[in-house]
N, C-alpha and C positions, 0 to 999 in steps of 0.2 A: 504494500500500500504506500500510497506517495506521501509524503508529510513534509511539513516548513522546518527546515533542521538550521540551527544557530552551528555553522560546522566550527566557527573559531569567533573568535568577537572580530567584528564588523563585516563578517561573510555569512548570509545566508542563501539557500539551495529548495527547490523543493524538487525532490528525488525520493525513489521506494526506500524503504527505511523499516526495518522489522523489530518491531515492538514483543519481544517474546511474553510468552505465556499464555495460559487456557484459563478458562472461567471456573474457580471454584464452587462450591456448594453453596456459599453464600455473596456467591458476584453475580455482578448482570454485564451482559457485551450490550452495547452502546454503538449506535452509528449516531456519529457525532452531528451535528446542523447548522449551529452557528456559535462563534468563538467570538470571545471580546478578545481586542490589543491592551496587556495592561500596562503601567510604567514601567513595572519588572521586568516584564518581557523585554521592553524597548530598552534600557538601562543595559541588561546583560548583552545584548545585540550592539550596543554603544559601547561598551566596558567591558564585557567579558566577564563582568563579578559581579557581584554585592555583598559589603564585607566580607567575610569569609568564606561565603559561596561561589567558587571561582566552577568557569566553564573551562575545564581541561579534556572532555573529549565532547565530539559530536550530540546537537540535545536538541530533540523537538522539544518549540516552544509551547505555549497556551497552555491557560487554566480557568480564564471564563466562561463557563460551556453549557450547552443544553444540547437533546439529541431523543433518538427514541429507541426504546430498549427494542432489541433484536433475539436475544436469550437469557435467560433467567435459570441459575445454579438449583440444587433440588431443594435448597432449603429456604428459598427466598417465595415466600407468602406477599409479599403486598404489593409486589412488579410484576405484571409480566409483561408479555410479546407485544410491540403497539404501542406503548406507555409513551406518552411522552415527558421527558425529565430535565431536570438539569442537574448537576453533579457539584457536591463540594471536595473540593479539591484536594483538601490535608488527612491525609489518613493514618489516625493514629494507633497508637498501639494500646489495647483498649485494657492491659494489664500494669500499663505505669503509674505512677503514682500519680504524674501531673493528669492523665486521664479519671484519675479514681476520681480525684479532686473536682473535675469538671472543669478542668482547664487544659486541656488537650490541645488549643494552639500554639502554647508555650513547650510544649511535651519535644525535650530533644529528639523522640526518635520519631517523630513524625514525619512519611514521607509525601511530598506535596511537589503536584505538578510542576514541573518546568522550572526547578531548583535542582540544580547537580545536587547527584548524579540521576534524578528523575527525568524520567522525558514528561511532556503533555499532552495534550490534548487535541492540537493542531496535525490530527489527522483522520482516514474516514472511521475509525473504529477506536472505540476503547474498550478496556475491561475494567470495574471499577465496582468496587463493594457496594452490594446492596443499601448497607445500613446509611451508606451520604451519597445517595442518591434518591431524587424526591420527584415526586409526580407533580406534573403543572397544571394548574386549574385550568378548564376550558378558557377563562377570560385572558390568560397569560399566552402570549405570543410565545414563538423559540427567542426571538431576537430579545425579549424582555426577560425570560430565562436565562439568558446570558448573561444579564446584567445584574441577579442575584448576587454572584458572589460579590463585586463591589459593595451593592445594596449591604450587603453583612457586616461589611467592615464600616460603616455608616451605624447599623444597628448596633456595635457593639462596642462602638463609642458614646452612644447613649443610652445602651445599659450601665456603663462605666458611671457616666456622669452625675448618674439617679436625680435626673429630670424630676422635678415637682411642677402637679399640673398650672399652667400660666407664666413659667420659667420665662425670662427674657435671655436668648443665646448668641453667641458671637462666633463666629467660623473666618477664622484667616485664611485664604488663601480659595478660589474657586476655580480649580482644578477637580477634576472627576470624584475625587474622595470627598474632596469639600462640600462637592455639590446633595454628593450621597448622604455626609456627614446630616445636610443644614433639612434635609428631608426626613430623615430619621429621626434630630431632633422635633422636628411638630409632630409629625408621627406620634412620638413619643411626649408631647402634651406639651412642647414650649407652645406660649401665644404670640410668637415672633420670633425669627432669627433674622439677624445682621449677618451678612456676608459682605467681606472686604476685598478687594483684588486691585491689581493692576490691570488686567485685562478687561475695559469695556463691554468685548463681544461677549466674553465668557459672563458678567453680569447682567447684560442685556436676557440672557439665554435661562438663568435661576432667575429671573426677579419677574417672570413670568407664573411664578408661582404663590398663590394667595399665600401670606404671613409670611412672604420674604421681605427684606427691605435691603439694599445694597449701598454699596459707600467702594466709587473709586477712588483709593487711596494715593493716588498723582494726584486729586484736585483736593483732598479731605484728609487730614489725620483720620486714624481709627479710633484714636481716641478720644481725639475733640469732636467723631461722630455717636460714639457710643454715650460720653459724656452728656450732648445733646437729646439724644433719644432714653435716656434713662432718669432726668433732672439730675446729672451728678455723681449717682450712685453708684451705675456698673452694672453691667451685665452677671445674671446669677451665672450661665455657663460659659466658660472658653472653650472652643473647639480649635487648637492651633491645627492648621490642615498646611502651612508651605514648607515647614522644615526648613524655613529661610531663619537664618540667625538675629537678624534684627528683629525679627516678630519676635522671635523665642525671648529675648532680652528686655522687649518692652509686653509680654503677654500679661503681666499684674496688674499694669495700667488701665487694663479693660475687663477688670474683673469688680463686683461688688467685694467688700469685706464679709467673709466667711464665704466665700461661693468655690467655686471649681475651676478647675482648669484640666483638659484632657489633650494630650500629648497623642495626636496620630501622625502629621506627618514625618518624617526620618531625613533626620539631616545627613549627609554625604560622608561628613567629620563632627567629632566633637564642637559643641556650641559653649557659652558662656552663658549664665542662669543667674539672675537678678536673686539670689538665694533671701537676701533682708527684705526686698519687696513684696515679696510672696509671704514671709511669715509675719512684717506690718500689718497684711490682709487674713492672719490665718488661714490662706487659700488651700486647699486640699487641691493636688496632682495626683491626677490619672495617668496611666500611659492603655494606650492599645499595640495589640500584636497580631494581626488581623481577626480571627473571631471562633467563637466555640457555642455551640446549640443556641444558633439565631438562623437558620437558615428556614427552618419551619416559620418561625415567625413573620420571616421577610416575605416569603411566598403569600404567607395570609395577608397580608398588609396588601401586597400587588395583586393580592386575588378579588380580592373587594372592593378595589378601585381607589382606595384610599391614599396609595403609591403609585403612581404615573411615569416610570421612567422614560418611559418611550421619546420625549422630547430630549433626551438625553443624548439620543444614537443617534450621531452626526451623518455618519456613510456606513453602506455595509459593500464590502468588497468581494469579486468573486476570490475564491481560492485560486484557483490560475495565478489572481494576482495580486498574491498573500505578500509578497517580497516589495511587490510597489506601497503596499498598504501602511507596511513597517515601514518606510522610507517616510512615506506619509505624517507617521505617528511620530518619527525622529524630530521634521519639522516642527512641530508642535504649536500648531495656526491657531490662534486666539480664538477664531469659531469650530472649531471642534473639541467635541467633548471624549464621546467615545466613538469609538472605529470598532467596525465589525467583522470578521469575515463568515462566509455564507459558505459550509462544503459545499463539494458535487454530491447532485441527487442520485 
């Protein structure tokens, strides 16, 4: 089968590529339909790593995915043939301790798409454990299926945050996470989220969404906008989403006294941390690590209509031309959010 393979950093190929193995008693085969491009993806294709996750030999990418199961192992009850799903990507090991605990994406031995030495999902077939693999409501598109696994990492930044309902939140940076983030949050009971950015298009595109409000931060502090729309006080949640250092150093500034602050986006290198500003405000820090049993929930939320991603999916690409699409995504064009690619039928 032909797959999009990262053969070294900054070469990729799509050529037959054999993904070994059979479908045990409790997997299901999967013919894949549509893949999101995520930063990871695009990062290791630019860089060849991320921290310590270096690409040393040949690695199809993706791990945004939806598709429909094609066989069902003998002990999987709630899939079968036809099903249409989408797939969470990190598969742990469901005897560690960080599994026991209920936090399985922290869990060292987890293996997760499109991280050396794993392959993904950027091909026509996969095989992939029954148990993080989920049926899509009639109302859920594949191409919004895709878009779960981001949606999670959004979710699970505001489980993190323990939103109180009428929360006022704050989301730095509106890139794809961010945007997921600032969703999640009213989802999850804020009566408004501020989203900050540099990019215009990219605010133009969330502030299209009832209980957004945006602030381009070339024409407006963030915090002489927050300061405005709160009389003063601050925002109860931080959502830092750029991983850019100077947000990280002034993230207090936009915080209420006693409120949160939640660490999703990942800085490149070490940052420096306002440590006395933050304990002036008693502010409690979260951090996120992408996400652990929220994937059921994200699907209800998009099942009901209460989650909309679809204005999210900027283009979807054919497979042919998977390698234009990551060239694409390298660019990083101010009106795109997410990129898709569409297999062959």
């Amino acid at each position: 089968m032909k797959a999009l393979v990262l053969e070294e950093k900054g070469k990729l190929s799509l050529r037959d590529f054999d993904i070994p193995g059979d479908p045990g008693p409790r997997d299901v085969r999967i013919k894949t339909h549509t893949v999101g491009i995520c930063g990871s993806d695009v990062h290791y294709y630019t860089h060849g790593k991320i921290g310590h996750f270096v690409v040393d030999a040949p690695m199809v990418l993706g791990h945004e995915a939806s598709g429909t199961v094609l066989e069902v192992g003998a002990d999987v009850t709630h899939l079968k043939p036809g099903d249409r799903v989408c797939m969470e990507p990190g598969i742990p090991d469901p005897t560690s301790r960080a599994a026991k605990l209920g936090i399985y994406n922290v869990d060292p031995a987890v293996s997760f798409w499109a991280t050396p030495p794993v392959h993904g999902c950027l091909t026509p077939e996969v095989i992939h454990p029954a148990a993080f693999t989920y049926k899509l409501p009639d109302a859920v598109s594949f191409a919004e299926g895709a878009m779960v696994e981001p949606f999670a990492i959004g979710m699970q930044a505001a489980l993190r945050a323990r939103i109180q309902p009428g929360d006022i939140a704050v989301v730095v940076g509106a890139g794809p996470i961010g945007m997921m983030v600032a969703l999640a949050a009213l989802a999850g009971g804020c009566a408004r989220v501020i989203v900050g950015d540099l990019a215009q298009p990219k605010l133009d595109i969330i502030s299209r969404y009832d209980g957004i409000e945006v602030v381009n931060i070339r024409q407006t502090p963030l915090a002489e906008a927050v300061a405005s729309a709160t009389d003063g006080w601050g925002c109860d949640v931080v959502f830092e989403c750029s991983g850019a250092a100077p947000a990280i150093l002034g993230m207090h500034t936009l915080a209420r006294p006693g409120g949160a602050i939640v660490l999703v986006g990942m800085p490149v290198d070490p940052v420096p941390v306002d440590i006395v500003g933050l304990q002036a405000k008693e502010l409690r820090v979260e951090t996120v690590f992408r996400y652990a049993n929220v994937y059921d929930r994200a699907i209800a939320l998009m099942g009901s209509g209460k989650v909309d991603l679809t204005p999210l999916i900027s283009a979807t690409i054919p497979f042919a031309d998977s390698i234009a699409a990551f060239d694409r995504a390298v660019e990083a064009r101010d009106t795109d959010v997410k990129l898709q690619i569409a297999m062959p039928e």
